[in-house]
DRENBA-524122 format. One line per field, with one value per residue (C-alpha): residue number from 1; residue in three letters; x, y, z. Coordinates in nm, 4 decimals, decimal comma. Example, Ala and Ser with C-alpha at 12.3 -4.5 7.8 and 13.67 -1.06 7.14 Angstrom:
DRENBA-524122
pos <- c(1 / 2)
code <- c(ala / ser)
c1 <- c(1,2300 / 1,3670)
c2 <- c(-0,4500 / -0,1060)
c3 <- c(0,7800 / 0,7140)
end
This chain:
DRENBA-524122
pos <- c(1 / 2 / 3 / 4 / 5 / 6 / 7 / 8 / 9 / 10 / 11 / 12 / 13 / 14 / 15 / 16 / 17 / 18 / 19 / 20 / 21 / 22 / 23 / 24 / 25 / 26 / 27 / 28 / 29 / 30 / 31 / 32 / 33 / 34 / 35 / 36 / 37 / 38 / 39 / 40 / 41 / 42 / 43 / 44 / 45 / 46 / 47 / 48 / 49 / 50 / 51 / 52 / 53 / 54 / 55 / 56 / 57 / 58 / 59 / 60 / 61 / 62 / 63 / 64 / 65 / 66 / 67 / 68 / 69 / 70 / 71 / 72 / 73 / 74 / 75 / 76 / 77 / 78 / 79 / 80 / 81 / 82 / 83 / 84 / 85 / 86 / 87 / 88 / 89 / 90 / 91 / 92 / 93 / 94 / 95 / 96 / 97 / 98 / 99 / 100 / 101 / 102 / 103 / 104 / 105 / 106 / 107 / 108 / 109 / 110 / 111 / 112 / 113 / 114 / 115 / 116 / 117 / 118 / 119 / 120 / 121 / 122 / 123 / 124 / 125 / 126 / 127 / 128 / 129 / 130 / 131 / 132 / 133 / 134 / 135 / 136 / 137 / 138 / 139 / 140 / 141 / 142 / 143 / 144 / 145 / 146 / 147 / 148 / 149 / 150 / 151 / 152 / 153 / 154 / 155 / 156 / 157 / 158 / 159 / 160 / 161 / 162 / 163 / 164 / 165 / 166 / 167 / 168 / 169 / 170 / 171)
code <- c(unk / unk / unk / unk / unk / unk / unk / unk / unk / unk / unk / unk / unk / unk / unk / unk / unk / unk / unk / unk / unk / unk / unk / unk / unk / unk / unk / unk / unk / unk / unk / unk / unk / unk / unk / unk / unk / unk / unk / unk / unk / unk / unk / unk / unk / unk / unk / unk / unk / unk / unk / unk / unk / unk / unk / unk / unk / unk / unk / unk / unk / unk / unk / unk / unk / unk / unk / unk / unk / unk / unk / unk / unk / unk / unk / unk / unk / unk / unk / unk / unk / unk / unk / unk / unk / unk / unk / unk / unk / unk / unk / unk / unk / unk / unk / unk / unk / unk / unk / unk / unk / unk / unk / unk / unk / unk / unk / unk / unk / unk / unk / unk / unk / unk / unk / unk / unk / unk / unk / unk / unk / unk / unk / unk / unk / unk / unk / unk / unk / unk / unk / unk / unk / unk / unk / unk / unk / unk / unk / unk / unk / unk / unk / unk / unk / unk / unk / unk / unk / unk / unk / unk / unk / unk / unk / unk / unk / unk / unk / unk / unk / unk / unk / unk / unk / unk / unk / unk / unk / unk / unk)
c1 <- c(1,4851 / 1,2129 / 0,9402 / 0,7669 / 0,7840 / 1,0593 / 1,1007 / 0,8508 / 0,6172 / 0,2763 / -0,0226 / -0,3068 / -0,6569 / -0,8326 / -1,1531 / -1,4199 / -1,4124 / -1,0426 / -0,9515 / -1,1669 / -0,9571 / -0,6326 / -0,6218 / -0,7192 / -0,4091 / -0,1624 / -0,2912 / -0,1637 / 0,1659 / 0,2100 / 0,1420 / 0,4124 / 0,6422 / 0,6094 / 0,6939 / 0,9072 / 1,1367 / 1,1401 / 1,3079 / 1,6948 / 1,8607 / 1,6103 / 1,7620 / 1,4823 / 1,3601 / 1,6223 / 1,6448 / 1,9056 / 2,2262 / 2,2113 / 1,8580 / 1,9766 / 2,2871 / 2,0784 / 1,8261 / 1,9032 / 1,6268 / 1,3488 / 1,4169 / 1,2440 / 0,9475 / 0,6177 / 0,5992 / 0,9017 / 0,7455 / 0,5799 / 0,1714 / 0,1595 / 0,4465 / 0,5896 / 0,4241 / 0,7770 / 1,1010 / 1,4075 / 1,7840 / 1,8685 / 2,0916 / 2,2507 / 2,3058 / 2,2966 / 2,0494 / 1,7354 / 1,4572 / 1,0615 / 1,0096 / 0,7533 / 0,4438 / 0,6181 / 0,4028 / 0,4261 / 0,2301 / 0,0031 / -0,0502 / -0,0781 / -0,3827 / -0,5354 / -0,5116 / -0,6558 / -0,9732 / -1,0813 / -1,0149 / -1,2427 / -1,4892 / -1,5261 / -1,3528 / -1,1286 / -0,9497 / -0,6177 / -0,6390 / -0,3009 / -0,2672 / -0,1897 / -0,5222 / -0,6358 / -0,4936 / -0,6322 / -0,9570 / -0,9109 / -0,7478 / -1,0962 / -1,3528 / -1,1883 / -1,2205 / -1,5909 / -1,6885 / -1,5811 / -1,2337 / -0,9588 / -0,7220 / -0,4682 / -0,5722 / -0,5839 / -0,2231 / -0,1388 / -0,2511 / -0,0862 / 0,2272 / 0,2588 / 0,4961 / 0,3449 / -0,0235 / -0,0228 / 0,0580 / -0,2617 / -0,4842 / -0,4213 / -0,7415 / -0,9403 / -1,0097 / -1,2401 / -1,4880 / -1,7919 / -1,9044 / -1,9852 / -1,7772 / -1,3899 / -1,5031 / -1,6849 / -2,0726 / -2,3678 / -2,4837 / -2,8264 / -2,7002 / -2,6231 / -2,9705 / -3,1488 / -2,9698 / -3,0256 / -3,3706 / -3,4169 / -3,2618)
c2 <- c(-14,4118 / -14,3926 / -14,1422 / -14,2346 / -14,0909 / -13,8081 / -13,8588 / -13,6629 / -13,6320 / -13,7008 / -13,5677 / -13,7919 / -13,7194 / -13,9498 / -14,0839 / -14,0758 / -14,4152 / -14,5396 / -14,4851 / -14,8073 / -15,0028 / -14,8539 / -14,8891 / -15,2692 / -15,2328 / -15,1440 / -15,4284 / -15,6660 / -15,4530 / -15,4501 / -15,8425 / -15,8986 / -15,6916 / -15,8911 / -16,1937 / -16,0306 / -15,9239 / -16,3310 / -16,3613 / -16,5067 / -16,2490 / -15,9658 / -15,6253 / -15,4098 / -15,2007 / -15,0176 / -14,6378 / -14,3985 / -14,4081 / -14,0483 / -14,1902 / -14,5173 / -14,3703 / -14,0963 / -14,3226 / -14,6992 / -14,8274 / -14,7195 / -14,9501 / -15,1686 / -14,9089 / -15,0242 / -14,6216 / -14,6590 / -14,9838 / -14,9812 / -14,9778 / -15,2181 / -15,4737 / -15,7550 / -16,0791 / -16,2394 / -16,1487 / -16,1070 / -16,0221 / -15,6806 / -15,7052 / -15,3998 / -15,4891 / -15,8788 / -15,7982 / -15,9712 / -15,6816 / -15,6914 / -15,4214 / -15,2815 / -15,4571 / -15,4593 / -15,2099 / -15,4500 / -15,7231 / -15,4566 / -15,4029 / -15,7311 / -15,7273 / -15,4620 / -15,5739 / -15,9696 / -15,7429 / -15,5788 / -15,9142 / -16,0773 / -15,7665 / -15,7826 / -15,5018 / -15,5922 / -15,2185 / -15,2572 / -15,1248 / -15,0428 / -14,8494 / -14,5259 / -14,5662 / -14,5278 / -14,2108 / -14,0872 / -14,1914 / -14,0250 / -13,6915 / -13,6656 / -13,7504 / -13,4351 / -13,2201 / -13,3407 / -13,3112 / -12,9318 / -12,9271 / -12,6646 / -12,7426 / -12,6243 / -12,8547 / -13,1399 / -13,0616 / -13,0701 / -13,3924 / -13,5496 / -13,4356 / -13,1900 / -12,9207 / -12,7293 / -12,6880 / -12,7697 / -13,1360 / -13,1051 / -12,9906 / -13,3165 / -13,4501 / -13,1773 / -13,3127 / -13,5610 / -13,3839 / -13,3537 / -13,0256 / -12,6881 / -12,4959 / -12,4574 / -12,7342 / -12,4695 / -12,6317 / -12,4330 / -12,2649 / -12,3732 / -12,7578 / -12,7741 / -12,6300 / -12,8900 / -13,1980 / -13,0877 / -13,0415 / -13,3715 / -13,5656)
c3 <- c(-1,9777 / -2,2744 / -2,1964 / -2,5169 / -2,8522 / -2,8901 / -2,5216 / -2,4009 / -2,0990 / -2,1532 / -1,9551 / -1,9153 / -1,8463 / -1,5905 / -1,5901 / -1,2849 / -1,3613 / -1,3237 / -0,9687 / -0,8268 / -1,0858 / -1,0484 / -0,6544 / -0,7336 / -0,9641 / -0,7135 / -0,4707 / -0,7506 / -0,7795 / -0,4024 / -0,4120 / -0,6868 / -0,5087 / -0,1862 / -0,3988 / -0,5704 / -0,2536 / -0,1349 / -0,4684 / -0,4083 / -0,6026 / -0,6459 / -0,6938 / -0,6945 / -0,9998 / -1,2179 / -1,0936 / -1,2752 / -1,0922 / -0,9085 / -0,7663 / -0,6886 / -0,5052 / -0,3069 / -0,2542 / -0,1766 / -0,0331 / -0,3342 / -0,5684 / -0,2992 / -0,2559 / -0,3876 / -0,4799 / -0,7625 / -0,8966 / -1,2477 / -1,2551 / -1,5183 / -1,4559 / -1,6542 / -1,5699 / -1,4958 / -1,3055 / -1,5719 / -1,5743 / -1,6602 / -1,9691 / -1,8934 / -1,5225 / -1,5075 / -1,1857 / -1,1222 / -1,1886 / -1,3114 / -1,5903 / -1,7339 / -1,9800 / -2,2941 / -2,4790 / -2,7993 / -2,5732 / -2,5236 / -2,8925 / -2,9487 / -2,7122 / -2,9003 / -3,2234 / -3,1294 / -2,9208 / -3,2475 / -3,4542 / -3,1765 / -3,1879 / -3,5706 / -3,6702 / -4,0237 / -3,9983 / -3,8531 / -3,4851 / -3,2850 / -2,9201 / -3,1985 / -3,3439 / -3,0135 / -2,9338 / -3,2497 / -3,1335 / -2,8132 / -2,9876 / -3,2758 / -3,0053 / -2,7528 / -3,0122 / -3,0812 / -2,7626 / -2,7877 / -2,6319 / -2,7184 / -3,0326 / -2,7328 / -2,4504 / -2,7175 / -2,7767 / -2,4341 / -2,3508 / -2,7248 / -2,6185 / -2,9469 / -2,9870 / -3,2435 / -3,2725 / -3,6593 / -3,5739 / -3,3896 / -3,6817 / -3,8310 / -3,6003 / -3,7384 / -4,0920 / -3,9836 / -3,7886 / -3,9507 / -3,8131 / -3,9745 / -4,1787 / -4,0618 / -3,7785 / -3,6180 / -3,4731 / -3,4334 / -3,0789 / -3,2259 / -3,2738 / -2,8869 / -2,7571 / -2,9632 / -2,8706 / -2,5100 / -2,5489 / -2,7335 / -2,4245)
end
């Protein structure tokens, strides 16, 4: 099972905004599912074999199912069993790439870029080098640092007390 790069966990930090959208998202996963069980042949989605064995009924448990699913049903190579997977993350790269063609943007954009994004705009909104790390999935802080060149704060990326009263005045 891939858990991402260097197969590693990752923490993710959720949004006020994403649990209206997510609950709409496991409607459509619960809907597949349904279909997906009235499939001749369906085995259920691919657990590791000490799961599978302990537990036979969850790869038919809308819990185990993937968030994001494949649009289509597929054979397993490995297997030969009738399973949906996951949205292949290049698909989802794909995506990303033709919304900032269709936005105007002539930098190439990837799902990495946005992780930088998401890694320089935590740290200039004030969050810990540490917590940063955390959520990146970084074993050593210095990997990090890398985000830290392109703030454009104060000297050794360290803003003003002064700079944050005045802003919150001015709004």
């Amino acid at each position: 099972m891939n858990y991402g790069k260097g197969g590693k966990h990752r923490l993710a930090t959720l949004a006020d905004e994403l649990p209206e959208p997510l609950n709409s998202q496991v409607k459509k996963v619960k809907a597949f599912l349904g279909m997906d069980k009235a499939a001749d042949g369906y085995s259920g989605v691919w657990l590791p074999d000490a799961l599978a064995r302990k537990y036979p009924s969850a790869p038919f448990e809308l819990g185990w199912h993937y968030l994001f699913p494949a649009s289509r049903l597929s054979i397993d190579p490995e297997s030969g069993c009738l399973r949906r997977h996951h949205f292949d993350e290049h698909n989802l790269n794909k995506i990303v790439k033709k919304a900032a063609r269709e936005s105007g943007i002539r930098k190439n954009v990837s799902c990495h870029t946005l992780r930088h994004s998401f890694a320089t705009h935590l740290l200039e909104s004030g969050v810990d080098i540490r917590s940063v790390q955390q959520q990146l999935g970084h074993a050593d802080v210095k990997t990090t640092e890398i985000y830290t060149h392109v703030l454009k704060q104060g000297t050794q990326g360290v803003r003003s007390p002064l700079s944050g009263l005045t802003r919150q005045r001015e709004n």
